[in-house]
Each structure stands twice: as structure tokens, then as C-alpha cells.
DOZA-997372 format. One record per residue (C-alpha): residue in one letter; y, x, z. Coordinates in pm, whole numbers. Layout:
N
- code;yy;xx;zz
- A;Y;X;Z
...
***
This chain:
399
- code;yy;xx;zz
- X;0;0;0
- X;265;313;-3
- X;516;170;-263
- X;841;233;-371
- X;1193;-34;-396
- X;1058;-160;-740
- X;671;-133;-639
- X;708;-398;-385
- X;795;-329;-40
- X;596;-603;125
- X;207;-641;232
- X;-29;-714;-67
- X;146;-802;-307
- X;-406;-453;-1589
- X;-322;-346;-2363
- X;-142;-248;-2842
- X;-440;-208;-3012
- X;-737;-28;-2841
- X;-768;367;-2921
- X;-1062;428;-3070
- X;-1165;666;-2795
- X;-1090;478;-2545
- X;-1290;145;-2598
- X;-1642;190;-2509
- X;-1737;13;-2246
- X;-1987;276;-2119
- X;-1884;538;-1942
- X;-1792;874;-1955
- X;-1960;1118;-1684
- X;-1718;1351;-1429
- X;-1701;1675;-1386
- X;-1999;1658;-1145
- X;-2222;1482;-1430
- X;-2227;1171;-1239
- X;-2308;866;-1396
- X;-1988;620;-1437
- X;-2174;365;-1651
- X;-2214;14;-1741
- X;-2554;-177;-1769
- X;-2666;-382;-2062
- X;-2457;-635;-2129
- X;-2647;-901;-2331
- X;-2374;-1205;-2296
- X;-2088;-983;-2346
- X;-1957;-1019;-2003
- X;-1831;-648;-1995
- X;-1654;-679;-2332
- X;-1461;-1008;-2207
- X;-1361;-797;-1897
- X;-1193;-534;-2125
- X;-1030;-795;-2364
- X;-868;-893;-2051
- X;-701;-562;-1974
- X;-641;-483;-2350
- X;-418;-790;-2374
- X;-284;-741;-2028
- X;-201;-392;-2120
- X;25;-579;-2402
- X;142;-850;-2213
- X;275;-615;-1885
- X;403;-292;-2085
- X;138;-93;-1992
- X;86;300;-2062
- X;-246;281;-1972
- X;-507;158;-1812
- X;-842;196;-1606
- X;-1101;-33;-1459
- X;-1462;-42;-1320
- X;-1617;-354;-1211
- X;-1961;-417;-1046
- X;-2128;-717;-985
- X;-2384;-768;-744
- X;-2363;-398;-675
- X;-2462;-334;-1056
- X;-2210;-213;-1278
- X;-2089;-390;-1552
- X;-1766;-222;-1742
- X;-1627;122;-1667
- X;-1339;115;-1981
- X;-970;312;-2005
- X;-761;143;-2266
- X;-398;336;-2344
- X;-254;695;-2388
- X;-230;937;-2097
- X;21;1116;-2252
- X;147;1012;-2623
- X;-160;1117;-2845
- X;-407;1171;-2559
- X;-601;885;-2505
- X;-714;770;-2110
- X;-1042;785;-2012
- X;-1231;695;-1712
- X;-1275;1025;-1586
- X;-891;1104;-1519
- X;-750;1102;-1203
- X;-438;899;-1018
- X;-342;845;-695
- X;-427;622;-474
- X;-245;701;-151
- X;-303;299;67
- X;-659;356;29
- X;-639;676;224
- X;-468;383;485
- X;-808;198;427
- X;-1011;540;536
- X;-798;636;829
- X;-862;230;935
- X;-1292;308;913
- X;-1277;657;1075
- X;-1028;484;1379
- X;-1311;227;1423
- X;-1589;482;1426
- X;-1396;630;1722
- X;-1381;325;1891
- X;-1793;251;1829
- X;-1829;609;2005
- X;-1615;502;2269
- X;-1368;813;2189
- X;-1096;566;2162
- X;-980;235;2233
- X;-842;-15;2009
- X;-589;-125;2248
- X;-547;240;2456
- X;-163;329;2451
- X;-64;588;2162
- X;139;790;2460
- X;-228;871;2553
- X;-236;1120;2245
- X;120;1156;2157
- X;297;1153;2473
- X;635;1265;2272
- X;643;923;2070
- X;948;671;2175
- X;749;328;2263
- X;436;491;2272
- X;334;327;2599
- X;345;-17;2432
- X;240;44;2082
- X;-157;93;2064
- X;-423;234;1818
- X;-464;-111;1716
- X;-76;-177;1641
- X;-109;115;1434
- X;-451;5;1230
- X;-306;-339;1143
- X;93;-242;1122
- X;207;-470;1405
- X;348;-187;1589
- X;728;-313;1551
- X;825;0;1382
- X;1087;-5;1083
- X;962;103;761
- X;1113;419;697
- X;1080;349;277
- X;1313;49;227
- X;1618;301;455
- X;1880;337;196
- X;1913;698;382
- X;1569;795;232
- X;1590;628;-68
- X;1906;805;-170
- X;1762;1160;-79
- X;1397;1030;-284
- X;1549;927;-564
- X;1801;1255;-575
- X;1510;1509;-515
- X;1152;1301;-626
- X;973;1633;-575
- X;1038;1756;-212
- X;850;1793;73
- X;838;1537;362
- X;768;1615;670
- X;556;1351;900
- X;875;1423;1189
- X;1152;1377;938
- X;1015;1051;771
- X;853;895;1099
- X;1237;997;1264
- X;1379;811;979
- X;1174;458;1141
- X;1293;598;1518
- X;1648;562;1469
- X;1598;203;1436
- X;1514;3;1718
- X;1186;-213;1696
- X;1161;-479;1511
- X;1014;-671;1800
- X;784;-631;2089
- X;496;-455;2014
- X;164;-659;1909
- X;387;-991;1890
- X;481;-984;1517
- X;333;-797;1205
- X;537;-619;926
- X;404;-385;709
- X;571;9;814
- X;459;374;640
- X;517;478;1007
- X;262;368;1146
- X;2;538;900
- X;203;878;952
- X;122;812;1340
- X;-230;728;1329
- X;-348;1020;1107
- X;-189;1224;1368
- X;-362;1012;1637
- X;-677;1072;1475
- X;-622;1398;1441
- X;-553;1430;1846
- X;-866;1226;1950
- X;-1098;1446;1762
- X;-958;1800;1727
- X;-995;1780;1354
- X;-815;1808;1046
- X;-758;1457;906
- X;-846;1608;570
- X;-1166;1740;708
- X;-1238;1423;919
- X;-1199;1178;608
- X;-1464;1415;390
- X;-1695;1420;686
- X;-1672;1096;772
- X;-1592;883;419
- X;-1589;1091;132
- X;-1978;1238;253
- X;-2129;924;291
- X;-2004;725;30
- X;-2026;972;-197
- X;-1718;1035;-335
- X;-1740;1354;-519
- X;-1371;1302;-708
- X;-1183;1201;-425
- X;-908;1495;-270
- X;-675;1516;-57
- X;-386;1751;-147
- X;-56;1854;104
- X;111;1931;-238
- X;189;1724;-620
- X;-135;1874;-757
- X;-380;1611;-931
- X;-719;1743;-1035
- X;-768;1806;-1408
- X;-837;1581;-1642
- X;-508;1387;-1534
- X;-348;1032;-1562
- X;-8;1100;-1645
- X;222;878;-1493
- X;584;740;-1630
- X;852;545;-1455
- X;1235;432;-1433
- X;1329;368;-1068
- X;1567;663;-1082
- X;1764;460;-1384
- X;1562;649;-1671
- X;1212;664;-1818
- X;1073;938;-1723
- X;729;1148;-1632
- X;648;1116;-1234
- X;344;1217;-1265
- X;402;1549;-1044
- X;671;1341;-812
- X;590;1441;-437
- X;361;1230;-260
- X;457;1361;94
- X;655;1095;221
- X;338;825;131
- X;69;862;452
- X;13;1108;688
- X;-85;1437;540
- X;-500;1481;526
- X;-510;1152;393
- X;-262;1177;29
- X;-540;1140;-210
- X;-637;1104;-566
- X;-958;942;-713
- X;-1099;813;-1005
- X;-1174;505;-1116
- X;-1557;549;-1007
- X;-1437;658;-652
- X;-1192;405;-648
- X;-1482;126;-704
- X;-1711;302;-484
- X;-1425;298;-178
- X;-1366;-89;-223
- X;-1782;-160;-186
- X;-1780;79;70
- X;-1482;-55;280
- X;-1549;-416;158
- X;-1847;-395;252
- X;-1849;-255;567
- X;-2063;28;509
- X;-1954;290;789
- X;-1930;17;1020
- X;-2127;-181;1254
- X;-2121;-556;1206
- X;-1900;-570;1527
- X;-1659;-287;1383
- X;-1647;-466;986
- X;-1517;-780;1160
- X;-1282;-630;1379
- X;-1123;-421;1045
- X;-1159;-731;914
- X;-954;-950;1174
- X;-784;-726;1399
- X;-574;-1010;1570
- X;-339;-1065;1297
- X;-387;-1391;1135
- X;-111;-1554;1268
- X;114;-1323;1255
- X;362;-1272;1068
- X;605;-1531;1157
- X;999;-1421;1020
- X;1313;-1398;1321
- X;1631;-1309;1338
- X;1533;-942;1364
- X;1204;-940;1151
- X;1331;-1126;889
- X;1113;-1318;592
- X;1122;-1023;337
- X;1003;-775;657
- X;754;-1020;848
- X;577;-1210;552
- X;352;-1536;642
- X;1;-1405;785
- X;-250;-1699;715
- X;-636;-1748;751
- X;-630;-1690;328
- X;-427;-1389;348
- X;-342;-1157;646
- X;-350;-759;777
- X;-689;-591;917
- X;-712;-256;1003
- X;-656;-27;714
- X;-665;-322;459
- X;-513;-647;294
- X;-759;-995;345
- X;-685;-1221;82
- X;-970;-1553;8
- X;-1214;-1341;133
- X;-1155;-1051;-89
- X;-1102;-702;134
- X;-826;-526;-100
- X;-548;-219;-90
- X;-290;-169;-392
- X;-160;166;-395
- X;189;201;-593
- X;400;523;-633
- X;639;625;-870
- X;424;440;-1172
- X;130;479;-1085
- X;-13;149;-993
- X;-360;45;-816
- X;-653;-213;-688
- X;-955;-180;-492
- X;-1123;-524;-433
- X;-1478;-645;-279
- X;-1550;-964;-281
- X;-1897;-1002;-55
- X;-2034;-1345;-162
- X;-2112;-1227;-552
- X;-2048;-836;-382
- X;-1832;-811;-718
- X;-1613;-489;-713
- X;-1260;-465;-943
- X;-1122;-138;-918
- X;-868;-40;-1195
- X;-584;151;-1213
- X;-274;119;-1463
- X;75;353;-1559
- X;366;210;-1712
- X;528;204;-2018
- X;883;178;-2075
- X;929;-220;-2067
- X;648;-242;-1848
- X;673;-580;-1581
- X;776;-503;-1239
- X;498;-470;-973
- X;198;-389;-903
- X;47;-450;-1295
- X;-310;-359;-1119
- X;-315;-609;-895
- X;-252;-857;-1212
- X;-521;-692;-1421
- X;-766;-754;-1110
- X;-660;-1115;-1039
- X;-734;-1187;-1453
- X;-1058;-1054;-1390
- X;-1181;-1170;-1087
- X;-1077;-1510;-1235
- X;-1320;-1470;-1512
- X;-1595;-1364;-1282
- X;-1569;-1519;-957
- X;-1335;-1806;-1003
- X;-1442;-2013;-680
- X;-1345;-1722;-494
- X;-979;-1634;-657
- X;-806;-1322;-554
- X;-471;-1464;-719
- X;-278;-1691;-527
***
């Protein structure tokens, strides 16, 4: 969910003609010679999936665009439709960022803490981070499912004025998280929910505390092991692994390449990652699905409390504190909409989707950069609604 002014700076907010090399519906293999491939396809399921994001990629200005999509933990379509770069063509083995989902794996590891009884949910952050203004009323929890009261340091017209002048330097976790300090709370902690980058910047750094590790180290050990997630890295600098998805965008009042814009000021360092589109479909089933959990844990990411919350005041107001309901509300780490278990990345135009749905266990993942007309938003999240339409349309993730 990190996003920028134009990529939506709420909760939870995918194509011109197909490129010959980019079209297949089977898949391409990574640099580790993994499999990324679709199964037979006898009713043409897969090839109604991609005419979906070939004419979204028309209808929403798109660059480019990437998608995998399992169903019933099979896979069905692993496509890239669009240009990388003008004349190089996008293909599913590229790489993007996808910097909320590393919100999604700090969520898991937090839980797995708890299970070991490490942690507590509702333990006071002061416990770890004695330093931290509020800390004796804000809790793990507040942190996991962003009811902390914090400001958002990323709407602060201070920060955006220094981000937009300087896209590629360095943030520090003490200069952004200072940014959401010199603002009171938005209201008493746990009472209220509103989405804040601080609090992910804080819990990496809890995590870190509780278990003497490296949040970079902690997520491989912990997610990226397990679930196997072989093209998934976490970098404290703009590198992207090679082969790249170049990335284009006009929030600083021109077109222009962001694909090397710093990513510093998105989570909390250990946890600014990039994926493919076969890691990015592997993290929703394994999220959605609860894999690293047990079943007590999975519904506690799930429903952390904050259905309910939510509610807009005179401090918090609507566009700050948006409607939690039993369709669509905050767990720990991740965005619970219909039943779907989701996160949405956006940065500097590169836009994203991860999204399990457990009753047909049908996974959406795609990924999508803009062009220079491109709609405003997160054009992923579109692309994934279309689909999930098609395929699951009792259990819509639009709406």
C-alpha cells in the first residue's frame, strides 16, 4: 500500500495491439529455471484472462503489463502484454516493486512472534523502543493493522516538496517517521484506524528488536524460505534485479522514467522489495492463505479488531479515516475486501495486486507501468477486479 499523492493515499483502493513476444500465455522460466507456466487450457479460459488485460492495457494508458492467475492452486495464465522500454517487449520474468507486500510479510513474521510467545499483540511498543513518543499506548497490534493514531508522513506537503525536488535520495527511517511525530495523533490509540507509512517504519524496527535480527534476514528466513520465493529481494538502495520493468510517470509535472526513483521513504528498510510476477502470485496464496500461520494466527491477520473502525472526526477526517466495514476493512499486514485477502503496492508508476480468494483459492497477481495518458490509480487493482469478475463473479473483488 506505499503510494504516492496521485497513487492514492487511502487504504485499498490491468493493452495497443499485443507484441508478438509478449502474448503467449505460457510462461517464460527465471533465472533460477523455475517453472512460471500455465496448464492446458481447453475452454480458453487463460486466453479470455489476457484479452482482458490487453484491452485494459488500451482502455487505462498502460506501458505495460503483467499477470499470473491460479485457480484452485493450478495455474492458468502467466502473460506480459506492453513494452518495458520502447522496443523491448515485457515479459513475465522482469522485475517491479512491490514495496505493501513487504507490509503483508512484516504482518506474518509479527504473528509468528506472537505464536512463540516472543511478543504480544497488544504489549506496549515502549517495551522495544523505549525512545518512541506514545509508545506506551500504541501496541504491536496498532502497528500490524495501522490504528496506531500516527499521521502519515506521505500526504506532509513538507515531504512531498523535498520527494518530488530530489526523487532519488535516501530516507532515513528517523527523518521520515519524525516527519509523522511532529504531528500530534490523530486520535487515541486503538480507537480509530487510518492508514500511516509510520507505522510500518516502526514495526520493522520492532521486529527487528524482538528478535536480534536483520529484518532483511528475518523476512528470507521466515517468508521468502518457505514459500519459496527465489526472485524476491530486498535492497537498502534503487537497484532492481536484471531483467527489469522499467517504470514511467508524471507526478513531478512531466513524463518521465522512475524506474530508479528511491524507494527509501516506502517501509522500513529490510523489507523494500522487488518480485516478479510468479513471486508476487506465490505471496498472495501464501498470505491469503494463511500458510505460515496457525488457524488462530490467519484469523487474527485476518480480523485484527478493525472492522468497525474507521469512523471519520473532526481530527481524523473522511479522506484520513475511511469507512471500515465487515466487506472491506484492515488486518494485520493486509487489505480484506468480500473475502478476498489483498495489498496494492504503488510507487512512482509502478502499480500492483496480490489477491487470494479462498473459496475457488483463485490467485490474481499482476503488475502494470504507465504510459503517458495512463488513468489515475492503481491500474492493477482494475486489471484484477476485470478478472476476478470473469472468474469468480459471486465473490467480486470490485466494489
Amino acid at each position: 500500500m506505499t503510494r504516492t499523492r496521485t497513487a492514492v493515499l487511502c487504504a485499498a483502493t490491468l493493452l495497443a495491439a499485443l507484441l508478438p513476444a509478449a502474448t503467449t500465455a505460457t510462461a517464460a522460466p527465471d533465472h533460477h529455471h523455475r517453472a512460471c507456466a500455465a496448464t492446458r487450457d481447453p475452454q480458453g479460459t487463460a486466453r479470455k484472462v489476457l484479452d482482458i488485460v490487453r484491452e485494459a492495457r488500451k482502455d487505462l494508458g498502460l506501458k505495460a503489463a503483467l499477470v499470473k492467475v491460479t485457480v484452485g492452486g493450478k495455474p492458468l495464465v502467466t502473460g506480459a502484454v506492453g513494452e518495458s522500454m520502447t522496443g523491448v517487449p515485457a515479459t513475465p520474468a522482469m522485475h517491479f516493486r512491490t514495496g505493501s507486500v513487504g507490509i503483508a510479510f512484516m504482518g506474518t513474521v509479527l504473528l509468528q512472534l506472537v505464536e512463540e510467545h516472543r511478543a504480544g499483540l497488544d504489549d506496549p511498543v515502549s517495551r522495544w523502543l523505549p525512545d518512541l513518543p506514545h509508545g506506551d499506548r500504541i501496541t504491536l497490534r496498532m502497528l500490524g493493522d495501522s490504528t496506531s493514531g500516527l499521521h502519515d508522513y506521505v500526504p506532509d506537503p513538507v515531504f512531498l516538496k523535498k520527494l518530488y525536488a530530489d526523487p532519488w535520495r535516501h530516507w532515513t527511517p528517523k527523518e521520515v517517521v519524525g516527519i509523522s511525530l511532529s504531528h500530534p495523533l490523530w486520535y487515541k490509540p486503538g480507537t480509530n484506524w487510518s492508514y500511516s507509512h509510520a507505522n510500518f517504519q516502526l514495526l520493522g524496527r520492532a521486529l527487528e528488536k524482538i528478535t536480534g535480527t536483520p529484518l532483511d534476514k528475518l523476512l528470507r528466513e521466515r517468508v521468502y524460505r518457505p514459500l519459496g520465493l527465489r526472485n524476491t529481494v530486498g535492497n537498502d538502495t534503487a537497484v532492481i534485479p536484471e531483467p527489469v520493468l522499467h517504470a514511467y510517470d508524471d507526478e513531478r509535472g512531466t513524463y518521465e522514467e522512475s524506474t530508479y526513483f528511491n524507494p527509501s521513504w516506502t517501509t522500513a528498510p529490510g523489507a523494500v522489495i522487488t518480485q516478479d510476477i510468479c513471486d508476487l502470485a506465490r505471496s498472495a496464496k501464501g498470505v491469503g492463505s494463511g500458510e505460515l500461520l496457525s488457524r488462530r494466527s490467519f484469523r487474527t491477520q485476518l480480523d485484527p479488531g478493525t472492522v468497525g473502525l474507521g469512523h471519520p472526526t473532526k481530527k481524523c477526517p473522511a479522506d484520513v479515516c475511511l469507512p471500515m466495514t465487515e466487506d472491506f476493512h484492515f488486518g494485520v499486514g493486509v487489505v480484506v475486501k468480500n473475502g478476498w485477502v489483498v495489498q496494492n503496492p504503488s510507487f512512482f508508476g509502478y502499480a500492483a495486486v496480490m489477491a487470494y480468494e479462498p473459496h475457488q483459492r483463485l490467485t490474481i497477481a499482476v503488475s502494470t507501468t504507465k504510459g503517458p495518458k495512463a488513468v489515475a490509480g492503481n491500474n492493477s487493482q482494475t486489471i484484477a477486479e476485470r478478472i476476478a469478475d470473469r472468474l469468480d463473479p459471486r465473490h467480486p473483488l470490485s466494489g
